[in-house]
C-alpha positions in Angstrom: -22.2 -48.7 4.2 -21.6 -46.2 1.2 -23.7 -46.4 -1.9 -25.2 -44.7 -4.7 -28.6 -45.1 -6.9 -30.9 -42.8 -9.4 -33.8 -41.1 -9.1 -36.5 -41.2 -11.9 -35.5 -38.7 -14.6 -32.5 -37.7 -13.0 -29.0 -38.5 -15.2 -27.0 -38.3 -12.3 -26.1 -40.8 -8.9 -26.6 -39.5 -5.8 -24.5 -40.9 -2.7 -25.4 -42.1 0.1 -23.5 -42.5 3.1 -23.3 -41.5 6.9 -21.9 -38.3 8.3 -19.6 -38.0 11.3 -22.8 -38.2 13.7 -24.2 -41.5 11.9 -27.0 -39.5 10.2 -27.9 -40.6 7.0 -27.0 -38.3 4.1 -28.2 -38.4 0.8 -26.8 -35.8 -2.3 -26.5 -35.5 -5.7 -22.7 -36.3 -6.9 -23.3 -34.5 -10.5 -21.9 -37.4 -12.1 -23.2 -39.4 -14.7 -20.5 -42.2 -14.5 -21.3 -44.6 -11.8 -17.6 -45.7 -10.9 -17.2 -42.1 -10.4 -20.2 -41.6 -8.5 -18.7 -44.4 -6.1 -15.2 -42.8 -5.8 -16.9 -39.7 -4.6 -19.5 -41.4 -2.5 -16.4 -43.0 -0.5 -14.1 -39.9 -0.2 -17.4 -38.2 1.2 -17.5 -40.8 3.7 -14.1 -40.7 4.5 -13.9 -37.3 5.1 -16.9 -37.6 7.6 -15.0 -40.3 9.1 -11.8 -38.7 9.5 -14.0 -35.5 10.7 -15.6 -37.8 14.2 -12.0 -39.2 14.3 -10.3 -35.8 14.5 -8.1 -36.5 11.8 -9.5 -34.1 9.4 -7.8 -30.7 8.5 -8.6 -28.1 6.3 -6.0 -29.3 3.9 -7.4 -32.5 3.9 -10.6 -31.4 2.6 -9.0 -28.9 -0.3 -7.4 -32.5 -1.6 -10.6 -34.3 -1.7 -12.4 -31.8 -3.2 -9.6 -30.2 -5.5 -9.3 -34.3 -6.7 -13.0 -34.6 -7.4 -13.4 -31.3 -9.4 -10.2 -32.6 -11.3 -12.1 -35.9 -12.0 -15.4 -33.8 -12.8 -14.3 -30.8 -15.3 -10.2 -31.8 -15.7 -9.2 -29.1 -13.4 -8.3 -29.0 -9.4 -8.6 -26.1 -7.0 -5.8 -24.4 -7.0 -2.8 -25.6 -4.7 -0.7 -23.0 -4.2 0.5 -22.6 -0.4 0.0 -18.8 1.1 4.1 -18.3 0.9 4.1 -19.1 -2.8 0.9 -17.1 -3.5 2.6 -14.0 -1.8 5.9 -14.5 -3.7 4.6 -14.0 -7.2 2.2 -11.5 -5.8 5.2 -9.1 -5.4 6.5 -10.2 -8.5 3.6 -9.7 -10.0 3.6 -5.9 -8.8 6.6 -4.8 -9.7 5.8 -2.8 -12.6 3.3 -1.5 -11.1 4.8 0.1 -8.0 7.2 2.7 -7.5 10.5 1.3 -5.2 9.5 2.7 -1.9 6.0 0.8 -2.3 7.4 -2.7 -3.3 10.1 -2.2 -0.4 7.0 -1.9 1.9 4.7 -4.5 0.0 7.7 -6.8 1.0 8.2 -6.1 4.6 4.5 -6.5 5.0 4.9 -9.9 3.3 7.6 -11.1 5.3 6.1 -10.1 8.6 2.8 -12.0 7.6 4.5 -15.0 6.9 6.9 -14.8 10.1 3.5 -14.4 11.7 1.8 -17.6 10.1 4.6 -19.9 10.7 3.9 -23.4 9.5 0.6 -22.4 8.2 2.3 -19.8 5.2 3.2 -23.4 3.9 -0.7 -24.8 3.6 -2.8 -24.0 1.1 -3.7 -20.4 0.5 -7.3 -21.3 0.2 -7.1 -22.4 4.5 -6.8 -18.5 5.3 -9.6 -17.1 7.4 -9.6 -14.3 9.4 -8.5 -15.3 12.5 -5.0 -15.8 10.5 -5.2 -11.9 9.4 -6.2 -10.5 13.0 -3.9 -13.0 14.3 -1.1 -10.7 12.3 -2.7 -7.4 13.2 -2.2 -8.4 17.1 1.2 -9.7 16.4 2.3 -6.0 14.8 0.3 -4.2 17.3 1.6 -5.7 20.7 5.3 -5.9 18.7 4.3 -1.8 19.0 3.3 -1.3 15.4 1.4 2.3 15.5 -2.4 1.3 14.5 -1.9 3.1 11.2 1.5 0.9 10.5 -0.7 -2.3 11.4 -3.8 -0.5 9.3 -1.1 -0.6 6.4 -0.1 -3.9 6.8 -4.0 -5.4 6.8 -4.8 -3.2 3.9 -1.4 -4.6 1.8 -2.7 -7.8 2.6 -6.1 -7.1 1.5 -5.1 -5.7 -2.1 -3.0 -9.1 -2.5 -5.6 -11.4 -1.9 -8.6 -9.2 -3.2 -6.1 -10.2 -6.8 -6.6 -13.6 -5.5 -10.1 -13.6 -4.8 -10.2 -12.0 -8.8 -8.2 -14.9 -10.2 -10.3 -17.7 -8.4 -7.2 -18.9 -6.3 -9.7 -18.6 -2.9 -13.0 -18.6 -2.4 -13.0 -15.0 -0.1 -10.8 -12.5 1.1 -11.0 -12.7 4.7 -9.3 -9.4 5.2 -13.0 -7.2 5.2 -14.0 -9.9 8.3 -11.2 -8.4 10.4 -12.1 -5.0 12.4 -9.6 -3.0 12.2 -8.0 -0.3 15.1 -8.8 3.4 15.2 -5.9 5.6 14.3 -5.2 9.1 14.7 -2.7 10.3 12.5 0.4 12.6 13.3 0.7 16.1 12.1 3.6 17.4 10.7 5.0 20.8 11.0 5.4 23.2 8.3 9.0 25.5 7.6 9.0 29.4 7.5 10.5 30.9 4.3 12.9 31.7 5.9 13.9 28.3 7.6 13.3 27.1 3.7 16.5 29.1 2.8 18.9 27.0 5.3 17.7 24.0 4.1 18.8 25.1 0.7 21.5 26.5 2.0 22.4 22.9 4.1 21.8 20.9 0.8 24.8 18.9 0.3 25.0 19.0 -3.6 23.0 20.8 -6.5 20.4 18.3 -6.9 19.5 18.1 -3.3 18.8 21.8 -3.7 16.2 21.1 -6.4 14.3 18.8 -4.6 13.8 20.5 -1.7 12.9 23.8 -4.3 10.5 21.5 -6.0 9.2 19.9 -2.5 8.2 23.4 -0.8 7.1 25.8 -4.0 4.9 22.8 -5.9 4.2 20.7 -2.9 4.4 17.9 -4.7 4.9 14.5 -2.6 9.0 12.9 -2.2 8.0 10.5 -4.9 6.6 12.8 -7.3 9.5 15.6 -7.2 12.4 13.2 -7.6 10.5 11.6 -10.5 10.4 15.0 -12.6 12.2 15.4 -15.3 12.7 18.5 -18.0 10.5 17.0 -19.6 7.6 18.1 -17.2 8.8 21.6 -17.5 7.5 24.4 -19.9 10.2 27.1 -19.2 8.5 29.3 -22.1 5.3 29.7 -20.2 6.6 29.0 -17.0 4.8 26.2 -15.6 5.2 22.7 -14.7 2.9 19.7 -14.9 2.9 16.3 -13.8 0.7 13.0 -12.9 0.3 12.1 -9.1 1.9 8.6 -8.6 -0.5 8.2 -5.3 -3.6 9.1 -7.2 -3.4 9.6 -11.0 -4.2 13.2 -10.5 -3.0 15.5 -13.2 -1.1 18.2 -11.5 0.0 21.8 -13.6 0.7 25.1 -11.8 3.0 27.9 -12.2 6.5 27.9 -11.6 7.7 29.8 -8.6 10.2 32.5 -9.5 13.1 30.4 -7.2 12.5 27.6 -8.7 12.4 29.2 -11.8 16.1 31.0 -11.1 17.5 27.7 -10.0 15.8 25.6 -12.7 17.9 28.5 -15.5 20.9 28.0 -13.9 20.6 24.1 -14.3 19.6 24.4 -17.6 23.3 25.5 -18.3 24.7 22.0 -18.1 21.7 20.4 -20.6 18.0 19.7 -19.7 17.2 16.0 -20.7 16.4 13.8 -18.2 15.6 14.1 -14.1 15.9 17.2 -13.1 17.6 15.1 -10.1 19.9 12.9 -11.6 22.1 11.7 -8.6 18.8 11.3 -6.9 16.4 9.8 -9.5 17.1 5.9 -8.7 17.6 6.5 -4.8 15.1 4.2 -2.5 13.0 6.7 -0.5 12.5 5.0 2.8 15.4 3.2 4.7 18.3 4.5 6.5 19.9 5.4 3.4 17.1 6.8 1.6 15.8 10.0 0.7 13.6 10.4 3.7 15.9 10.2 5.8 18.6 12.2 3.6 16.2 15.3 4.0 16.6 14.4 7.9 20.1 15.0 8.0 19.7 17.8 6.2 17.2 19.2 8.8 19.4 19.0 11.3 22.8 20.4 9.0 20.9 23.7 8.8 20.8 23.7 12.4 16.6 23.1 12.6 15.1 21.2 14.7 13.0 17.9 13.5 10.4 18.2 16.4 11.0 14.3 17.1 8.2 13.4 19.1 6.8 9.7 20.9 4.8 7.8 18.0 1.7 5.5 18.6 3.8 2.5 18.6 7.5 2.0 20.2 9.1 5.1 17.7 9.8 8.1 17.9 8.1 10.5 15.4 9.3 13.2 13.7 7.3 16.3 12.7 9.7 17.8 10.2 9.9 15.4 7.2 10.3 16.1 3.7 6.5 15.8 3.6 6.7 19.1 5.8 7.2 20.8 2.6 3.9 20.1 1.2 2.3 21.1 3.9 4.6 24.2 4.0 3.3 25.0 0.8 -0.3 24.9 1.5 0.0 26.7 4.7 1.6 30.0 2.9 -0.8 29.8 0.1 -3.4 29.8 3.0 -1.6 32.6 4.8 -1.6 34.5 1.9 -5.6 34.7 0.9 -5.5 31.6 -1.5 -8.8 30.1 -1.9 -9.3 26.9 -0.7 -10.8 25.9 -3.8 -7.0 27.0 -5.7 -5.0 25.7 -3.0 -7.1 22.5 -3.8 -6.2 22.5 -7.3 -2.3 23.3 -6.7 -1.6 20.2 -4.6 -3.8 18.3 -5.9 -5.8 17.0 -3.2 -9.2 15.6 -3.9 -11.0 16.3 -0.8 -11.5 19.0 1.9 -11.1 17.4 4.5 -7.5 16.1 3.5 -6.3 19.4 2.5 -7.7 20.8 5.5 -4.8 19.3 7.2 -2.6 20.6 5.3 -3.3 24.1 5.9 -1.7 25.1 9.4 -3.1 28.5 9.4 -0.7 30.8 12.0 -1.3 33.7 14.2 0.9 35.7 12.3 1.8 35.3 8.5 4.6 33.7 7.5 6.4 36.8 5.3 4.5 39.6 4.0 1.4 39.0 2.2 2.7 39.4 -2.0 0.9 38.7 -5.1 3.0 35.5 -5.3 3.7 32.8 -3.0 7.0 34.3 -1.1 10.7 33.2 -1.7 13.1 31.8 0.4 15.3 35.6 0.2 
């Protein structure tokens, strides 16, 4: 039977009870009170009980324990289920995040908690991570690609690394899972001259300026459709801007295109995005700016090199991301050093701008002393 006592010069009671295989176990309680010495000296036994009766679950435990630390210092463990956890998660984010991101963060999270089931509705502090690798196999035989599924896991991880911060679990359990390899699809670049019947395809004035501003600053889909006049000096001709992937400060010349097309915008005002009709569009989705680019692709009579992915989709290798790489590839072409090129798109290591540079048997226009146009 349960019971307590002191030792000499200790102020506290320590319990004694049995454990689930009869042995004899003797701890410290940390309490001073003796009633509440004996309420935890039961629940211990209890538990132990419940634990050779299989009747114990993990949520069971969390009570017991989360009751006792509210008896001890006047505040429980945290009870918040993994579903409620998640949901002011991506609240939480969402001034933090640019659209395309929390549109992902969410599919991740609904996906997850599809995956879970019942358990999305126990306490988040029951995770472990057979529950993440559980997920990762559910994407990947689903036919995630690896680097979707990689995605996924790391989404998860940033959420409950936050978690981990605030005290709401113990671990993450995300690091515990391995994850699979990936090897990552490369895009193709555009010739100058394929550059001009994009332009040419563009179904509006503003469509026109992003691709301008995607292939002769190679700034990312995200980045060009967030600039505004703002980021442009037309008296010294250059244009300079923060990197919403890394916090990189970006400023490099404006090409003499861009410059041309940027003058005649400036006819009808310059506040605001340089974009307008654009500015607030989601990039992903089927009606998004990704694949608005895609149509235009195939308007100017290109082809988008569609191609099998890693998972169940097809991929294709002509995306508005091409441009970037377009951009680096002709510097390249052209005898820019790799430490300029570097500096231009603002990449932070060689061997990601390495893939950038798709360096061709022949040159893509004539070699100038500026990057060429799309005349």
């Amino acid at each position: 039977m349960a019971t307590v006592f002191k030792r000499p010069g200790s102020p506290f009671w320590f319990a004694c009870y049995a454990d689930q295989s009869g042995k004899t176990v003797r701890r410290s309680t940390k309490a001073a009170d003796k009633a509440t010495a004996i309420r935890m000296t039961l629940e211990w036994e209890e538990l132990e009980r419940a634990a050779k009766e299989g009747r114990a679950t993990v949520t069971t435990f969390q009570k017991v324990v989360s009751d006792i630390s509210k008896r001890a210092i006047g505040e429980g463990l945290s009870s918040q289920t993994t579903r409620e956890y998640l949901t002011e998660w991506l609240v939480s984010i969402k001034k933090k995040t640019t659209l395309g991101t929390q549109d992902r963060y969410n599919a991740t999270v609904r996906q997850f908690l599809k995956a879970l089931d019942h358990i999305a509705d126990q306490p988040l502090r029951g995770l472990t991570p057979r529950h993440i690798e559980l997920f990762l196999n559910t994407r990947l035989d689903g036919g995630a690609a690896p680097k979707t599924a990689i995605v996924d896991i790391k989404t998860l991880g940033s959420a409950l690394r936050r978690a981990e911060r605030y005290g709401f679990i113990d671990k993450n359990p995300v690091p515990a899972v391995k994850l699979p390899k990936s090897v990552s699809s490369e895009r193709e670049v555009f010739t100058m001259d394929e550059i001009g019947k994009l332009v040419n395809a563009a179904p509006n004035p503003d469509w026109k300026t992003l691709i301008y501003l995607g292939v002769f600053t190679g700034a990312r889909l995200g980045d060009c459709v967030g600039l505004s006049w703002d980021n442009i000096d037309t008296e010294d001709a250059m244009i300079g801007y923060t990197q919403k992937k890394t916090g990189k400060n970006v400023v490099l010349p404006v090409h003499r295109d861009l410059l041309h097309h940027l003058h005649a915008l400036s006819e009808s005002g310059t506040l605001g995005p340089l974009c307008r009709s654009l500015a607030l569009k989601k990039q992903s989705g089927s009606h998004g700016l990704s694949e608005g680019f895609k149509r235009i692709v195939v308007r100017a009579g290109l082809d988008l090199r569609v191609v099998k992915g890693k998972g169940t989709r097809n991929f294709a290798r002509r995306t508005f991301h091409s441009l970037r790489h377009t951009f680096s590839s002709v510097l390249a072409n052209q005898g820019v050093s790799e430490e300029m090129r570097m500096k231009l798109t603002g990449h932070s290591s060689r061997e990601m701008h390495q893939r950038y540079s798709h360096h061709d048997n022949e040159a893509l226009q004539k070699a100038m002393d500026s990057m060429p146009g799309t005349a």
